[in-house]
C-alpha positions as CSV (number, residue, x, y, z in Angstrom):
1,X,9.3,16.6,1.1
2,X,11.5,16.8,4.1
3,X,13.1,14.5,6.5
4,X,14.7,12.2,4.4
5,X,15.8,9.2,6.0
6,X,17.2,5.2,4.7
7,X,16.8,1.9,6.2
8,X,19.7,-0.1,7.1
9,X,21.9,-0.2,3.0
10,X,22.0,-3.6,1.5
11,X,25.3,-5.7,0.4
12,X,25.5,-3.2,-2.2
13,X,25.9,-0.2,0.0
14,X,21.9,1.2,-1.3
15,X,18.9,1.7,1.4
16,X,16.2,-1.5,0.2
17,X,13.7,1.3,1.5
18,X,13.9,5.0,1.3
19,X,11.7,7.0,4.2
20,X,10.9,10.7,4.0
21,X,8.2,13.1,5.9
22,X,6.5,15.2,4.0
23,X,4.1,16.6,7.2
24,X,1.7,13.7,8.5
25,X,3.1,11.4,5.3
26,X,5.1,8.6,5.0
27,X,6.6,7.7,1.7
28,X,8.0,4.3,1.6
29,X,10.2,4.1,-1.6
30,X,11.0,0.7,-3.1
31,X,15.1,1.1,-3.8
32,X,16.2,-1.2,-6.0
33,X,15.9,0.5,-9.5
34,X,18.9,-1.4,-11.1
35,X,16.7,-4.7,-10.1
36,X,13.5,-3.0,-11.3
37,X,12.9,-2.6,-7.2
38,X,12.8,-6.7,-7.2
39,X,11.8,-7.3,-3.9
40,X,14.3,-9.2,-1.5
41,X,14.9,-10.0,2.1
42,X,15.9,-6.9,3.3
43,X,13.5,-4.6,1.5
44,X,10.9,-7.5,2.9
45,X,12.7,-6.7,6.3
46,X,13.1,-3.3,6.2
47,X,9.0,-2.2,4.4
48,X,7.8,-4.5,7.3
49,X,9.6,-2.3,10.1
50,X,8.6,1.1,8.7
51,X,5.0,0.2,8.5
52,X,4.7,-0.9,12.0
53,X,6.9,2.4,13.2
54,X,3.9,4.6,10.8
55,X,1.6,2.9,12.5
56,X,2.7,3.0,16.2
57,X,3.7,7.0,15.5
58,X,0.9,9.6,15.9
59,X,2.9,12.2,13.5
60,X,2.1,9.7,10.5
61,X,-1.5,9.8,9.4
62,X,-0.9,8.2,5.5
63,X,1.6,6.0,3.8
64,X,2.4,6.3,0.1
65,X,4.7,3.4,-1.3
66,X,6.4,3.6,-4.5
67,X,9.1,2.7,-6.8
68,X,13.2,4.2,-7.2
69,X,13.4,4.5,-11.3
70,X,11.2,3.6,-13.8
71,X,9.5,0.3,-12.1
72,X,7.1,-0.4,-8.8
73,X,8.4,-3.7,-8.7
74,X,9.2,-6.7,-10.6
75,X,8.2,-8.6,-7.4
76,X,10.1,-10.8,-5.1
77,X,13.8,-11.4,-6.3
78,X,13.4,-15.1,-7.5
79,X,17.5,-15.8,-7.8
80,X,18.0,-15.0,-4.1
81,X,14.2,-17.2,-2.9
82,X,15.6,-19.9,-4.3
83,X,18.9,-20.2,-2.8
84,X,18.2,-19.0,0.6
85,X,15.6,-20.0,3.5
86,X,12.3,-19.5,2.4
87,X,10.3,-15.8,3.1
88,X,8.0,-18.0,5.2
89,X,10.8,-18.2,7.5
90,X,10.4,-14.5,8.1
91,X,7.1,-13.9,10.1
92,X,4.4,-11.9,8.6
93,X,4.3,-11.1,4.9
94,X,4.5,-7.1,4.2
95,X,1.1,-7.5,2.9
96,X,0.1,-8.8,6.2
97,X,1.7,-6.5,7.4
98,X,-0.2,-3.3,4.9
99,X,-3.3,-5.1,5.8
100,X,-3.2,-5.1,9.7
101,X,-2.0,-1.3,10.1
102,X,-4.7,1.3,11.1
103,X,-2.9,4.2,8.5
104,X,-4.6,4.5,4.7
105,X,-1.3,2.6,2.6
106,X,-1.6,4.5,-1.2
107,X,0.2,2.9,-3.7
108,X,2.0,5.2,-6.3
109,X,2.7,2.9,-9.4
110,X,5.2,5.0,-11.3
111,X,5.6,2.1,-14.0
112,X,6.0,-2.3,-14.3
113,X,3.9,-3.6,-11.3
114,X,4.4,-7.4,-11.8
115,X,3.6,-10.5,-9.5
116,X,4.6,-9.8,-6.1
117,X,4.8,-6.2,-6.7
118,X,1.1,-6.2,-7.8
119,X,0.0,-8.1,-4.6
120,X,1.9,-5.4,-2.6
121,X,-0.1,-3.1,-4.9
122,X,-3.3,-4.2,-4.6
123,X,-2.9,-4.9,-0.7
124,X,-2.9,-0.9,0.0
125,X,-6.0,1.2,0.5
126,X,-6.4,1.8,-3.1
127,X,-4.1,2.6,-6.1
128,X,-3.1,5.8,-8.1
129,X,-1.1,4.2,-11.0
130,X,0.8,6.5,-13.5
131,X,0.5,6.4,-17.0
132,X,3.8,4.2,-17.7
133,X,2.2,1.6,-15.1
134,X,1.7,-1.5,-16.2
135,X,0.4,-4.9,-14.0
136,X,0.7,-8.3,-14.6
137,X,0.4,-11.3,-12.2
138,X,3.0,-13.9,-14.4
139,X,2.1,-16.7,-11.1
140,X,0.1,-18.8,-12.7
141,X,3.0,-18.7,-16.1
142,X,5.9,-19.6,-13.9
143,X,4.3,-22.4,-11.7
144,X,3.2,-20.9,-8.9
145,X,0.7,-19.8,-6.8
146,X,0.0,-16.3,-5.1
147,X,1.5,-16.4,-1.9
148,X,0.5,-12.3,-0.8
149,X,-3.1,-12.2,-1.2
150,X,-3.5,-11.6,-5.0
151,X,-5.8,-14.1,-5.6
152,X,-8.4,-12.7,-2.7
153,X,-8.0,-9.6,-3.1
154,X,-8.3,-8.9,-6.8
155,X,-11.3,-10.2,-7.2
156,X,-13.5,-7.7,-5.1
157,X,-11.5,-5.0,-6.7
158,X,-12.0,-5.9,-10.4
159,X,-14.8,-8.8,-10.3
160,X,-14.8,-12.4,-10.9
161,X,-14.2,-12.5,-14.7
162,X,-11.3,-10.0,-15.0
163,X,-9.4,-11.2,-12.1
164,X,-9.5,-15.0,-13.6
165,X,-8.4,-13.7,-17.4
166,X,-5.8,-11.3,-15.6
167,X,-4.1,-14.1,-12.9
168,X,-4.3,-16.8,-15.5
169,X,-3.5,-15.3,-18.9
170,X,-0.4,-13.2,-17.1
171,X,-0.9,-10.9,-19.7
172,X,-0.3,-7.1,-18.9
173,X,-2.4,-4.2,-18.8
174,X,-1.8,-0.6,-18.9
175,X,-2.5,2.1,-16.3
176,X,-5.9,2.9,-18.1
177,X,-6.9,-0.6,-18.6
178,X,-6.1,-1.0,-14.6
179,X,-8.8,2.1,-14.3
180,X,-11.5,1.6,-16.6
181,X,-11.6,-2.5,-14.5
182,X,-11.3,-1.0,-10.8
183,X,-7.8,-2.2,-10.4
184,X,-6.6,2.1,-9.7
185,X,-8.5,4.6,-9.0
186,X,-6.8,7.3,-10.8
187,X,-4.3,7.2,-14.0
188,X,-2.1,10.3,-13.9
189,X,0.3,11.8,-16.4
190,X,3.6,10.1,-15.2
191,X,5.4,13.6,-14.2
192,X,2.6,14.3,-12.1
193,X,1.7,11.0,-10.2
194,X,3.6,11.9,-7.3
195,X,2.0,14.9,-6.8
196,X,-1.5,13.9,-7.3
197,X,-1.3,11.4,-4.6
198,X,0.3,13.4,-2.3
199,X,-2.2,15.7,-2.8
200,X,-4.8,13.1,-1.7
201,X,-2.5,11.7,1.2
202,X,-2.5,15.1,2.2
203,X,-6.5,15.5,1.9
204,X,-6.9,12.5,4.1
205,X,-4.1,13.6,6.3
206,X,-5.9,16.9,7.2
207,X,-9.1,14.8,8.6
208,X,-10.0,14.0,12.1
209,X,-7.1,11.0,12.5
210,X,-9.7,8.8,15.1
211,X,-12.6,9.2,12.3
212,X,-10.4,8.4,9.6
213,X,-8.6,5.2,11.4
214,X,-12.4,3.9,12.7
215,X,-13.7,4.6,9.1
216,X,-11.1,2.3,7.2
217,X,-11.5,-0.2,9.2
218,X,-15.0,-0.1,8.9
219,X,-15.1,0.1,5.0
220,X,-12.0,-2.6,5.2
221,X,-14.6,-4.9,7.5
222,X,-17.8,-4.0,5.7
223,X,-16.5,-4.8,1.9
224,X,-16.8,-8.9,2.7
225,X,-19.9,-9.3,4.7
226,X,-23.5,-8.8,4.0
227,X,-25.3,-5.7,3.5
228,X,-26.9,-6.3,6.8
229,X,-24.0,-7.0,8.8
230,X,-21.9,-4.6,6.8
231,X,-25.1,-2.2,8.2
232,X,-24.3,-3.5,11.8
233,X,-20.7,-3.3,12.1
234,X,-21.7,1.2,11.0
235,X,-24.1,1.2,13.6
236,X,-22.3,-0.5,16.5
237,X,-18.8,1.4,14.9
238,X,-21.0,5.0,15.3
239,X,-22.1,4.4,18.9
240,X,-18.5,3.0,19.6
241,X,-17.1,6.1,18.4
242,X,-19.1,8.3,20.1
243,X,-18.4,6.7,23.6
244,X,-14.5,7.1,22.8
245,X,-14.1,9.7,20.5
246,X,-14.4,12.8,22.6
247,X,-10.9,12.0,23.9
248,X,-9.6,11.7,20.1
249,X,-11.2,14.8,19.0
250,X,-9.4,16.5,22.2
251,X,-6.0,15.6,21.0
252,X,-6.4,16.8,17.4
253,X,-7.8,20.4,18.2
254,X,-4.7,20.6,21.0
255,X,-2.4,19.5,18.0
256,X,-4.0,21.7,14.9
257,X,-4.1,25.0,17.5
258,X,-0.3,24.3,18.6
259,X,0.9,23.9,15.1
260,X,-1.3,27.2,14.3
261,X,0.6,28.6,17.3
């Protein structure tokens, strides 16, 4: 990777958020390791500002988010949430924020995905968790309630059943458990888990942007309605595309022959 840049360093002198280039990807690195990547205000701050600048810059066509060290995260640092103003002071959640881009967001789980680092999880495009991940949801253990979409988005990735045993139990489950239920899609060997998704962020990268933008949106819209309007929102999407796209297709040619240049 290449371009290796930091967000604004924390209290103790560290970037919350790493940012590096690697070509049309983003990676977004949690960096926190000696707090398991606990998430606090100025990561929340920092992951917020970086996926609006991906999603505003034409030179970024994927996100991957990950972990520093051996954790994703241990979710939102509870010491500092509890003696401060509340996050809901700050605007948008980061999962609002994952959500409402127009980029693909892959999450790399290189190991413990816990509470609100499994609802940042499970808020990106899909999951490639390595085989030291593990993901819990400890909400429901602790007295409290999801706050980052956990509890609506889990189900339509895993079904009914196995979201209610995993939210209420708070009981963990390995990267192949996560697989074999829906939760990832993939469950490398840990060595390699960076590699395999960049290798994917780098296959989606390499498509026709426009297509790939209308397309998530479309599967993102299509997943909680009917068949038939699901059917609808394709057909209108296609004819849309085709009145607009001409211009899109336009740019990427110029761009793919000047970089072949």
């Amino acid at each position: 990777m290449n371009d290796v840049a930091a967000t604004t360093t924390s209290e103790s002198g560290e970037p919350p958020l790493l940012v590096e280039k690697d070509g049309f990807v983003t990676v977004l690195t949690l960096n926190r390791p000696d707090r398991r990547n606990a998430i606090n205000r100025a990561m929340r701050k920092a992951l917020k500002k970086e996926l609006w600048r991906a999603d505003g810059d034409d030179d970024v066509r994927v996100v991957v988010l990950t972990g520093a060290g051996t954790s994703f995260s241990s979710g939102v640092d509870l010491p500092e949430a509890l003696s401060g103003p509340s996050p809901r002071t700050e605007g948008p959640t980061p999962t609002q924020v994952v959500r409402a881009i127009s980029k693909p967001v892959i999450a790399a789980v290189n190991g413990p995905c816990y509470t609100g680092g499994y609802e940042l999880a499970v808020n990106c495009s899909f999951i490639i968790a390595s085989e030291h991940a593990e993901f819990a949801d400890t909400h429901a253990q602790i007295g409290l309630l999801n706050g980052w979409g956990g509890s609506a988005m889990l189900p339509r990735m895993v079904g009914l059943p196995a979201a209610i045993q995993f939210v209420l139990s708070g009981e963990p489950i390995d990267g192949a458990t996560a697989a074999r239920i829906g939760l990832a899609n993939e469950v490398i060997e840990h060595d390699f888990l960076m590699r395999r998704t960049l290798e994917i962020a780098h296959k989606i990268a390499g498509g026709h942007p426009g297509a790939v933008q209308r397309m998530l949106r479309l599967l993102k819209e299509g997943a909680g309605a009917s068949l038939s309007h699901a059917l609808s929102l394709e057909a209108e999407a296609a004819v849309t595309f085709r009145s607009d796209g001409r211009d899109v297709g336009a740019r990427f040619d110029s761009r793919n022959a000047q970089q072949q240049n």
